[in-house]
C-alpha positions in Angstrom: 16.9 2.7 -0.4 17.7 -0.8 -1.7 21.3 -2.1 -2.3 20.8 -2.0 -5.9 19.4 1.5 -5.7 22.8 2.5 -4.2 24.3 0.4 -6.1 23.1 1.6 -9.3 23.0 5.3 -8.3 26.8 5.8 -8.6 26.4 5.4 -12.5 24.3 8.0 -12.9 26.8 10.2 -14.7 27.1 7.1 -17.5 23.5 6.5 -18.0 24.7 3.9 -21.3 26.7 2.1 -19.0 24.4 2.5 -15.9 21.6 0.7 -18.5 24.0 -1.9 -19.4 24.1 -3.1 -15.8 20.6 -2.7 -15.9 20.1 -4.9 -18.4 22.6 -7.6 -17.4 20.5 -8.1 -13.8 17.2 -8.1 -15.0 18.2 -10.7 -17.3 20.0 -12.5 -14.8 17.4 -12.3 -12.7 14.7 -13.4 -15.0 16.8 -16.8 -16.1 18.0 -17.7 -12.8 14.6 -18.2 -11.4 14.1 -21.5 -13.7 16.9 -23.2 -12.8 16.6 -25.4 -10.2 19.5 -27.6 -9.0 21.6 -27.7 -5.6 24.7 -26.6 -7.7 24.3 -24.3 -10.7 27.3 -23.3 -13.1 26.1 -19.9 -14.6 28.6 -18.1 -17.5 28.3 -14.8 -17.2 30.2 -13.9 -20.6 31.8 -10.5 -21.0 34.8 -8.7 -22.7 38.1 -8.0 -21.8 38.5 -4.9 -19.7 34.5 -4.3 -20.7 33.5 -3.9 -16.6 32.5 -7.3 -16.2 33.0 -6.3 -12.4 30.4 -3.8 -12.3 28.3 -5.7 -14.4 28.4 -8.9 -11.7 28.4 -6.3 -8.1 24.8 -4.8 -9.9 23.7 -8.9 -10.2 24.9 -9.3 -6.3 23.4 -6.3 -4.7 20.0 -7.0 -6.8 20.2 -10.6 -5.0 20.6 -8.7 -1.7 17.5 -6.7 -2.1 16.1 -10.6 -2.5 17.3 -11.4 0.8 20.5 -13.9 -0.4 23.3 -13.2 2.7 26.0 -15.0 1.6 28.4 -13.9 -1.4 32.2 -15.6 -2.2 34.2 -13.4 -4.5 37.6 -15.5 -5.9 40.0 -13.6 -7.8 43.1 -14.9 -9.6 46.1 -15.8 -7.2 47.6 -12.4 -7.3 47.8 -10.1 -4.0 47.8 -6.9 -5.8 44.7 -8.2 -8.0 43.3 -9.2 -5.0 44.1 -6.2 -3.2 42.7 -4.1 -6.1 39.0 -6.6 -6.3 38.4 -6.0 -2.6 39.0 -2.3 -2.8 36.2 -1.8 -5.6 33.7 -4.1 -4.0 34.9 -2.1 -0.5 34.0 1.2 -2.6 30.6 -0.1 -4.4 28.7 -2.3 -1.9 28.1 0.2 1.0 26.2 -1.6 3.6 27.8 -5.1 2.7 30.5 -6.8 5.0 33.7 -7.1 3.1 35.9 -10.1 4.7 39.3 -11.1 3.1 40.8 -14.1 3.3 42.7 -13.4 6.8 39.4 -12.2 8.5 38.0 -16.1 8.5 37.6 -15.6 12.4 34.8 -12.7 11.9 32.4 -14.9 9.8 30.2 -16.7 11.9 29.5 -12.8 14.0 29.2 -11.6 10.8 26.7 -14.1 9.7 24.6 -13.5 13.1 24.4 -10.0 11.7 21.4 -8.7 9.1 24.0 -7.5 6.5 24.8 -9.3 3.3 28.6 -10.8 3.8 31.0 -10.7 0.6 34.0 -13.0 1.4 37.3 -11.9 -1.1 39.5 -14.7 -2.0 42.3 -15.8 -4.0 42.7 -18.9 -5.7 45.5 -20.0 -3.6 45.4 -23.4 -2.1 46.3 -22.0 0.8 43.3 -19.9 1.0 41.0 -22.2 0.0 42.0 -24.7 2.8 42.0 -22.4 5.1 38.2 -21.4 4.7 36.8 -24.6 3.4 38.4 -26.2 7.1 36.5 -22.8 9.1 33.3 -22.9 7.3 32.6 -27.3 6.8 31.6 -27.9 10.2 29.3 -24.8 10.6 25.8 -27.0 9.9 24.0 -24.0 10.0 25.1 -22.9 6.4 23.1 -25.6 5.5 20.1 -23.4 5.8 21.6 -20.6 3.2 21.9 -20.7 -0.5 25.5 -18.8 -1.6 26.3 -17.4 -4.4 30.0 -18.0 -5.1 31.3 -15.3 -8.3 34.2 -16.8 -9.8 36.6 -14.0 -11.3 38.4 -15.3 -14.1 36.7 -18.5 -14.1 38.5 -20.2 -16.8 41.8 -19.9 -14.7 43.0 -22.0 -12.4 39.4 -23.0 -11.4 39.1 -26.2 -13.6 40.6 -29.7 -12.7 44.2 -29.5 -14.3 44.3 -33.8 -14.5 41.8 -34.0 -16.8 43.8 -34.9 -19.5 46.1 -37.1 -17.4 45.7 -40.8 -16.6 44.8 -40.6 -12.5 41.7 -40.3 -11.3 43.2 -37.6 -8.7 42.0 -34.1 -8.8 43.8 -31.2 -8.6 44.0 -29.3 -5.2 41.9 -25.7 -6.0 39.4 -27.8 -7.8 39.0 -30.1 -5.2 38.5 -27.3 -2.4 36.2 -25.2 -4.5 34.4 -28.4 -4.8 33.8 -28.8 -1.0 32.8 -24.6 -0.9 30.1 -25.3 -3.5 28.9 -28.2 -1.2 28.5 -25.8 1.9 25.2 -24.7 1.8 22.0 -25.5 0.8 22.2 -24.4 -2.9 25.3 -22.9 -4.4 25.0 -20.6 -7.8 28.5 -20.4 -9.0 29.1 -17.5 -11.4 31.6 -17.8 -13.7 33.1 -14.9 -15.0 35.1 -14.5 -17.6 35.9 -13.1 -21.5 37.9 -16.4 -22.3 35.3 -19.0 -21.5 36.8 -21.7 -24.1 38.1 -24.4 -21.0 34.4 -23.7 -19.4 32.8 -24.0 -22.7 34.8 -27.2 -24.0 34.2 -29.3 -20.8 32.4 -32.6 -21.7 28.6 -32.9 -20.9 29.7 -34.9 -17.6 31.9 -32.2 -16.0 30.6 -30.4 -13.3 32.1 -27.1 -14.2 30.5 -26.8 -17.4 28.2 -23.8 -17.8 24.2 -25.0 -16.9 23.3 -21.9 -18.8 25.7 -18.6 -20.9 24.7 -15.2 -20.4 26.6 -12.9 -22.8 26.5 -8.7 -21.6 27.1 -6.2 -24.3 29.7 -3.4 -23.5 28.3 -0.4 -23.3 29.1 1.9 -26.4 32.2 3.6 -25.3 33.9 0.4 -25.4 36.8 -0.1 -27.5 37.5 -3.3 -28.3 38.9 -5.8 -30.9 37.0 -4.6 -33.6 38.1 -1.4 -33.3 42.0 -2.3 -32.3 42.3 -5.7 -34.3 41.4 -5.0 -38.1 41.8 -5.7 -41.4 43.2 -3.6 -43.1 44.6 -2.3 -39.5 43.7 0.5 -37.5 45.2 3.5 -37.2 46.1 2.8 -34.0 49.2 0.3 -34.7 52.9 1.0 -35.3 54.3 -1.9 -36.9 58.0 -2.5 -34.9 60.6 -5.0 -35.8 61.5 -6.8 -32.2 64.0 -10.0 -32.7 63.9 -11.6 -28.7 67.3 -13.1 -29.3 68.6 -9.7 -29.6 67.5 -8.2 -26.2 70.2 -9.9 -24.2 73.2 -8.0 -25.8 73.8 -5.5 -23.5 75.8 -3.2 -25.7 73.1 -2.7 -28.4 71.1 0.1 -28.4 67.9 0.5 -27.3 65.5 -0.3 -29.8 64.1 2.7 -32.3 60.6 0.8 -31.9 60.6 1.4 -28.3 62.0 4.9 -28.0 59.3 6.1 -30.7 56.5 4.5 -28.0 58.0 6.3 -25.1 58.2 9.5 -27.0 54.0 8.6 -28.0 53.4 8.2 -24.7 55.0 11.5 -22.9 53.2 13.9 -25.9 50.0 12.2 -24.8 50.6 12.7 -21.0 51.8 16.1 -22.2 48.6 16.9 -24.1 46.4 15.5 -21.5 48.2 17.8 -18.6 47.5 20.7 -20.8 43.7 19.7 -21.0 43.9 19.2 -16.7 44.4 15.4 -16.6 46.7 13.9 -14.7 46.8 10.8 -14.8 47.6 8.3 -18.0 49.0 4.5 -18.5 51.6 2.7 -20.9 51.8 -0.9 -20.6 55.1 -3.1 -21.7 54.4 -6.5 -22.3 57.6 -8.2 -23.7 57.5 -11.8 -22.2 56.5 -14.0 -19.4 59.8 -14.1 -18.2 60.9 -11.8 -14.9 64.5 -11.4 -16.7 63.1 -9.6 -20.0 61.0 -6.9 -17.7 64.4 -6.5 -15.4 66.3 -5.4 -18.8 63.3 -3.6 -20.2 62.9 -1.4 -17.5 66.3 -0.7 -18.1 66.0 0.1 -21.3 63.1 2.6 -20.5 65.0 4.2 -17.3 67.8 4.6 -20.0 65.4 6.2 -22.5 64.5 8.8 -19.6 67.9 9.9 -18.3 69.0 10.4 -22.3 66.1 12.4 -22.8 66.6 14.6 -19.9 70.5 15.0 -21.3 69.4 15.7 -24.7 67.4 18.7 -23.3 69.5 19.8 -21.1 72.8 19.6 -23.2 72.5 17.8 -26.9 71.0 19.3 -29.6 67.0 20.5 -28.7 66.4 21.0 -32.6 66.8 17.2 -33.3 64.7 16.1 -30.0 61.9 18.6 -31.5 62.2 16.9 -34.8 61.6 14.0 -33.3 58.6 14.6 -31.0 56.9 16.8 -34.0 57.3 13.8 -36.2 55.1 11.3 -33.1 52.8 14.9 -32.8 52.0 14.9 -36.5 51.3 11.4 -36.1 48.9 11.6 -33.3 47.4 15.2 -35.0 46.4 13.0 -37.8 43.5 11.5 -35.6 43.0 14.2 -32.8 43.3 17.4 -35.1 42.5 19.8 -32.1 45.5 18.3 -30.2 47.6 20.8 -28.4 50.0 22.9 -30.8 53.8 21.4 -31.3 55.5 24.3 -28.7 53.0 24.1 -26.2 53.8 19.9 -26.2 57.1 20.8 -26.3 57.1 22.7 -23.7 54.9 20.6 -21.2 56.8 17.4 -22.5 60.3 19.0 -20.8 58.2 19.7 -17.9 57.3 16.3 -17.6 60.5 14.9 -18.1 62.9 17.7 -16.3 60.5 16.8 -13.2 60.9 13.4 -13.3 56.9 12.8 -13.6 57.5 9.4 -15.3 57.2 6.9 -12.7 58.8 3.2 -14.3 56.7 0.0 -12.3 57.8 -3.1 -13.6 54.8 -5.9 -12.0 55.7 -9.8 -12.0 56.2 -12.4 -9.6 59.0 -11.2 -7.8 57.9 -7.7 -7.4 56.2 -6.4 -3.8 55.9 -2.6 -4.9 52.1 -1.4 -3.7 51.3 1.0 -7.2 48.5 3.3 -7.6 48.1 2.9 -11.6 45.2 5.6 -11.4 47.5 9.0 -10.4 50.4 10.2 -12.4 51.6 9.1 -15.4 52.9 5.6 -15.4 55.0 3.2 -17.8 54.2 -0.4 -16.7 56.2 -2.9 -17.3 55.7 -7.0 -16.9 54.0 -10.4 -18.4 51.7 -12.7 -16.5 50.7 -10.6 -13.7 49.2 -7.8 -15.8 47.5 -9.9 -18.1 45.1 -10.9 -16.8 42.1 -9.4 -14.6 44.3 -6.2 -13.4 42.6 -2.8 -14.8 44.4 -0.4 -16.1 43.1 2.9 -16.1 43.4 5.9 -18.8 45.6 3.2 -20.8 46.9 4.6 -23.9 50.4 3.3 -25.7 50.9 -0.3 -25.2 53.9 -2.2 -26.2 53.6 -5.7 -27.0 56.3 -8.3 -28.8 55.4 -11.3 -26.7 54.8 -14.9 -29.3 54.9 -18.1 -28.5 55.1 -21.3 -30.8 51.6 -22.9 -29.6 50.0 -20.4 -27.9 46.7 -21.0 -26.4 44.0 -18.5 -28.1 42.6 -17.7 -24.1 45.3 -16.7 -22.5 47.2 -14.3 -25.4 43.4 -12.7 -26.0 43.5 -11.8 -21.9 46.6 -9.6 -23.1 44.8 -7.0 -24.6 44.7 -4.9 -21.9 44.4 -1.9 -24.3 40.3 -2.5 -24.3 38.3 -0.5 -22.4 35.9 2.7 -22.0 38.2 5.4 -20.7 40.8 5.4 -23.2 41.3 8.6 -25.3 40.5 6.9 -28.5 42.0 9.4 -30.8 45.6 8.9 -28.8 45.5 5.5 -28.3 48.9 3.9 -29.9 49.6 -0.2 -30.1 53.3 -1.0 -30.8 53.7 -4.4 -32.2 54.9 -6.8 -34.4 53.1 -7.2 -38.0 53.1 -11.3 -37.8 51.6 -10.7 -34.1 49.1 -8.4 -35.0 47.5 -11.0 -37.6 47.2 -13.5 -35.0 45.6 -11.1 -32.6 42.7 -10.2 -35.8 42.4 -13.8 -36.2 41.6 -14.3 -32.1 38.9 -11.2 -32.6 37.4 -13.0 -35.6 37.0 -16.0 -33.6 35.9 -13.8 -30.5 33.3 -12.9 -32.3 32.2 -16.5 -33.8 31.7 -16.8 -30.0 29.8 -14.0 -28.9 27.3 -14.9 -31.5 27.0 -18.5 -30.8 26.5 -17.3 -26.9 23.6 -14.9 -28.4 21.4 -17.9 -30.1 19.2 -18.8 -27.5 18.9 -22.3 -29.4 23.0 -22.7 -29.1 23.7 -25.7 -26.7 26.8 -26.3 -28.2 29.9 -24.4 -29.1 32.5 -24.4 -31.9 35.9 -23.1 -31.9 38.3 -22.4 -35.1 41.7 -20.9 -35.2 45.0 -21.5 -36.5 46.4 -24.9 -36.6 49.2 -24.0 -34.8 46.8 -22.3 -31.9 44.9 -24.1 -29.1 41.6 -22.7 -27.7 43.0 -23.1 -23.9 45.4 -25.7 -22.2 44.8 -29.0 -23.0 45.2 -30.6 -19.4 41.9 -28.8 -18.5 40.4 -31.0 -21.8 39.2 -34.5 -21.3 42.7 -36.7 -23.2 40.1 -37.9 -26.0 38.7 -34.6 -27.2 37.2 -33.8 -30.2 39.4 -31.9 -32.9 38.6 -31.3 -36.4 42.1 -30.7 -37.9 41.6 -28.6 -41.5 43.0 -30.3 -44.3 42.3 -33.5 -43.2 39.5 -35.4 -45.4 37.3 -37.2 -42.7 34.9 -40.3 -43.7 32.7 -42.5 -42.0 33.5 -46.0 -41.2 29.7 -46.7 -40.6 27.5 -44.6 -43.1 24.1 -44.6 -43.3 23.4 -46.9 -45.8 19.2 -46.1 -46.7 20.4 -42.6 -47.7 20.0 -43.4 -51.1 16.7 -41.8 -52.3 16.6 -38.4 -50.4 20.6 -38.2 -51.1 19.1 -38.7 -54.7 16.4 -35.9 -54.4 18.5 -33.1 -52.8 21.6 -33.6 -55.8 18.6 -33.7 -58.1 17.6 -30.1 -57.1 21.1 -29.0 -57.0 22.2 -29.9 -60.5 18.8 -27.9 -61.6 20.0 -24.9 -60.1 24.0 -25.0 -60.2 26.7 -26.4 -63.6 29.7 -27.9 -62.5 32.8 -27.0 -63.2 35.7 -29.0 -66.2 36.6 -31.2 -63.2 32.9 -31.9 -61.9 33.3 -29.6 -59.7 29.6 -27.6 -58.1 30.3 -24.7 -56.0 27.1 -24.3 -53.6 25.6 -21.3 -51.8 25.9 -21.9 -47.5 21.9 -22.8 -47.3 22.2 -25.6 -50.2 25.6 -27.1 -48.7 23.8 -27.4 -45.5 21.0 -29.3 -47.1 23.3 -31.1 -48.6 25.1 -32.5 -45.4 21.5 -32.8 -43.4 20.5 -35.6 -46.9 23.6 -37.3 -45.8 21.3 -39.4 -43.2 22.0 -40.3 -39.5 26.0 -40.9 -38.1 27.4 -41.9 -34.5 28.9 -39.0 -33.5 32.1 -40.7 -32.3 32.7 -42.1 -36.1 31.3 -38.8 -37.9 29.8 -35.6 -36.6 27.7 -34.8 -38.7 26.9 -31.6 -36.5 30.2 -30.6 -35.9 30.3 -30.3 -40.0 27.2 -28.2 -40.2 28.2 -25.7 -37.7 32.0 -25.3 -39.2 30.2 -24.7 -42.5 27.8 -22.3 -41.2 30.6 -20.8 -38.6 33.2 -20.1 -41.6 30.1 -18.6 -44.0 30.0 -15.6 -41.4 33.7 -14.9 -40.1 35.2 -16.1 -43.5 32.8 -15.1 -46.3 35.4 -15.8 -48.7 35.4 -19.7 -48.0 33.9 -21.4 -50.4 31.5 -24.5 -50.6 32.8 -27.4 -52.9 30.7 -30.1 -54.1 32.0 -33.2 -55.8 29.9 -36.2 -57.0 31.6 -39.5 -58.2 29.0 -42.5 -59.0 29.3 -46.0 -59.4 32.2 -46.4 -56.6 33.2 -50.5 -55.6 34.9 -49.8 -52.2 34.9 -52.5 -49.5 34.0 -51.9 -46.0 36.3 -50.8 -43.6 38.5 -49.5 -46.5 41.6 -47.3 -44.9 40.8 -44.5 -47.2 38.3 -43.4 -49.6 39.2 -41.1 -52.2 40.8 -42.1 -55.2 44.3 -40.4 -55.9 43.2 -38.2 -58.5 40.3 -37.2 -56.1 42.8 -36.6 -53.6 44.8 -34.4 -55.3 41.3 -32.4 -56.6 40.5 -32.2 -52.9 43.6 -30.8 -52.1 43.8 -27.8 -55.0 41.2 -26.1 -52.7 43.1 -25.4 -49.9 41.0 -22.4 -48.5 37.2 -23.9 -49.1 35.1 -26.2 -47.7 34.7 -29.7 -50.0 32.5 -32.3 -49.6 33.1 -35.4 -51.8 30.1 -37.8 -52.7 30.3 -41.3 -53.9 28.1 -43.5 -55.0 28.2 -47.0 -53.6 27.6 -50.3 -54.5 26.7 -51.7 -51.5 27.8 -55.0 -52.4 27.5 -57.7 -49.2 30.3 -59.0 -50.9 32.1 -55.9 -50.0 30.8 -56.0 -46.6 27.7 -53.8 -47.0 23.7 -54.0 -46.3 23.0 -55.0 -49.9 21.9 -51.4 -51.0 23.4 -48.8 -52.7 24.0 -45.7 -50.9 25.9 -42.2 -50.7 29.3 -41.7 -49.0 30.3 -38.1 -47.8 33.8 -37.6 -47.1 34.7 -33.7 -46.1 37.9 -31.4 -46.0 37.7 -28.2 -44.1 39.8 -25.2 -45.1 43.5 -25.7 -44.4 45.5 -24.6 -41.2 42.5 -24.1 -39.3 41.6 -26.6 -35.8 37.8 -26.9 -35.4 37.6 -27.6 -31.5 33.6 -28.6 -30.5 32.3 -28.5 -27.2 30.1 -31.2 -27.0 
């Protein structure tokens, strides 16, 4: 049998998810074959916790079966992620050979061999040395394309100088550099759900994606459309969490995170009843080691006055309290187990001490098995990102930042994923963080469907002002940034716009009446005609096309944005002038805080003034306020 028929056999107990991974390597397949370059930068696009793994081992044990030997799989610098990566691919790929990264000394037999060779790495420079210093002088890689399947691609992958002023690159960039330059042809997989550093790398980089493939979930997947609505979902709990507040040691532990630990033993007491033993709860407070040391206290705490109240407080007002989180959780699983059954299995759980408390950071060396027993979870960095956690069902999250960057906090929601209980599933968490979270899914979603138009060679974020797509020393210093609110005119217009500027207002004022103020309010389609009369800019002074995809971006994700038109005539302004509205025009412009306006003047192109001679049309445009258009150009 083939390694993909292996491969592909152990799903056959998910056929939707077995023909997602189907469909993700013939398509693979099919576009790889018309690329032809020595280095190739390939997004493979995904969502988070949506089995992007499985979806790239199907892609490498297809190439197999096409006789390509030589596979690098990089993983975030974490051991236990590590650990976790090489045990799956140890578990999927049968008949491969599965090196880590101390097993260097075993390549070059293992290459004599006629097995395919995965090689596991971190993203430590360490690592990296290490192997790039085995493998450059073996000239007989030469002879070998490799595939190289960067995990997590957006992290720690990309050259962190960018932004700065030295023409020195940073170390793991630099030495995945000189691994892509090992063999013959290198196809370099990036893998990722947060693909906004790849995507906004300038035309010139070398890490920017040569082509995006985007993989649908399959349909148990619950993700931030389900988790991150408006209005919310069922699943939240609104909590009130103050940071400052968890340092005082003699405060009590939080209501908030008592009711969440009470959630989360009646769902591992509903699910032993049903003959599962195994469930998750994630804390994520902070980045900060201190903050998971006194949360774990808090929860170890929690435990030990749970088992007292049982064993000698009053048992009526712990069952008042569990009924009230089991009516709660009956409201969207009404066959869930009755009250004094999940009374009863919940003091079994507790008396026996079935709770095991991990807390997961940089300082911690515990090995965990997160898919036996019933686990609370406790940390910040470490679990964000790439680590799966299985049967997750009450997550509790209070961790903001100031300027956060919109890839890293979306990484977070480690709640995602297809073997959740979905009727039990319970997400603690701040009301202001929860509306920043719907307003990453809204612009999740902008992406996947730009990464779905085969056309799309260009990509557009919006969030938040206060919110950056990824960290800016990744970005070239001079990026492109459309700030919302801001009016933006051209120093250099196209001055012969006159006539089909003419023509397309013509049509408009047929069709639409302005307003008291002069005002036209214009459907998406005739905006967009509007803008594409306008004539032809340098992109450095006035991107036109940046314009044209915000409108057309905001007129799906934010329906409610409206299109402003605003037409002035007979205008006198000189050349070069430092702005271009007038102040009443200004303060118009500005009334409209949440829409789209595009203001028009008339010129007299007066050479005296600096012009051509001619009269033409001037656009200036404001975008909707306290938004960042970011464009990957």
């Amino acid at each position: 049998m083939s390694y993909f028929g292996r491969y592909i056999n152990q799903f056959d107990q998910d056929l939707d998810f077995k023909d997602s991974i189907l469909k993700t390597t013939t398509t693979f397949i099919e576009k790889s074959k018309s690329i032809n370059k020595n280095y190739i930068n390939y997004l493979l696009l995904g969502n988070v916790q949506s089995g992007k793994t499985a979806q790239v081992l199907g892609i490498i044990s297809q190439l197999a079966d096409l006789d390509i030997k030589l596979f690098f799989y990089l993983t975030t610098d974490s051991v236990d992620l590590q650990s976790q990566t090489k045990s799956r691919i140890e578990e999927n790929l049968l008949d491969f050979i599965i090196l880590d990264e101390h097993e260097y000394h075993l390549f070059d037999s293992s290459m004599r061999g006629n097995k395919p060779i995965m090689v596991v790495l971190k993203k430590n420079s360490r690592v990296l040395k290490k192997w790039r210093d085995h493998l450059i002088n073996n000239d007989y890689l030469k002879s070998y394309q490799s595939y190289i399947i960067d995990d997590e691609a957006d992290a720690a992958s990309l050259n962190t100088n960018r932004a700065k002023k030295t023409s020195k690159i940073s170390t793991i960039n630099e030495l995945l550099s000189d691994i892509k330059e090992l063999t013959n042809q290198c196809f370099f997989i990036q893998l990722t759900a947060t693909p906004q550093s790849l995507l906004l790398q300038h035309n010139y980089s070398s890490w920017k994606p040569d082509e995006v493939q985007y993989f649908e979930p399959g349909k148990n997947y619950i993700g931030g459309n389900f988790i991150y609505t408006d209005p919310p979902s069922y699943v939240v709990k609104f909590i009130d969490f103050d940071i400052s507040e968890i340092y005082d040691e003699s405060a009590e532990i939080e209501y908030d995170l008592i009711k969440a630990i009470l959630t989360f033993i009646i769902t591992c007491a509903d699910f032993r009843i049903n003959g599962k033993n195994n469930c998750n709860f994630m804390i994520h407070p902070s980045h900060k080691t201190d903050i998971h040391s006194i949360f774990e206290d808090k929860v170890k705490e929690s435990l030990n006055q749970l088992v007292y109240n049982i064993n000698y407080s009053d048992k009526d007002y712990l069952k008042n309290e569990l009924k009230e989180v089991w009516l709660d959780l009956k409201r969207t699983k009404p066959d869930i187990n009755h009250i004094d059954d999940m009374y009863d299995k919940f003091v079994e759980i507790v008396q026996e001490e079935a709770i095991k408390v991990l807390t997961l950071n940089s300082k911690s060396d515990d090995e965990f098995k997160l898919d036996k027993g019933f686990n609370i979870l406790i940390g910040g960095n470490v679990i964000s990102r790439g680590l799966t956690i299985p049967k997750l069902q009450t997550v509790y999250y209070c961790r903001s930042s100031k300027k956060p960057n919109a890839d890293n906090f979306w990484q977070h929601s480690r709640i995602f994923g297809y073997d959740r209980e979905k009727s039990l599933i319970r997400l603690f968490m701040p009301q202001y963080v929860y509306k920043f979270f719907t307003h990453l899914n809204d612009a999740n979603n902008a992406l996947i469907e730009q990464a779905l138009d085969i056309h799309n060679n260009s990509y557009q974020f919006f969030y938040p002002d206060n919110v950056s797509p990824t960290r800016k020393n990744v970005l070239d210093k001079n990026f492109y940034v459309v700030k919302g609110g801001k009016s933006y005119f051209p120093l250099f217009p196209d001055e012969k716009n006159l006539a089909i500027v003419d023509k397309t207002i013509s049509s408009i004022k047929n069709y639409y009446s302005p307003s008291s103020e002069g005002v036209f309010e214009l459907s998406t389609e005739d905006m967009i005609k509007v803008f594409k009369s306008l004539g032809d800019f340098n992109s450095i002074d006035w991107n036109l096309d940046t314009f044209i995809r915000s409108v057309n971006t905001l007129s799906t994700k934010r329906p409610t944005t409206k299109n402003k038109l605003v037409l002035r005539y007979d205008r006198n302004l000189s050349k070069g002038t430092g702005t271009m509205l007038s102040p009443d025009d200004r303060r118009l412009v500005k009334k409209y805080k949440n829409d789209i306006v595009l203001t028009l003047y008339l010129i007299k192109g007066s050479q005296a003034k600096g012009w051509a001679g001619e009269d033409f049309w001037m656009p200036n445009i404001k975008l909707p306020d306290a938004l960042d258009f970011w464009d990957g150009r």
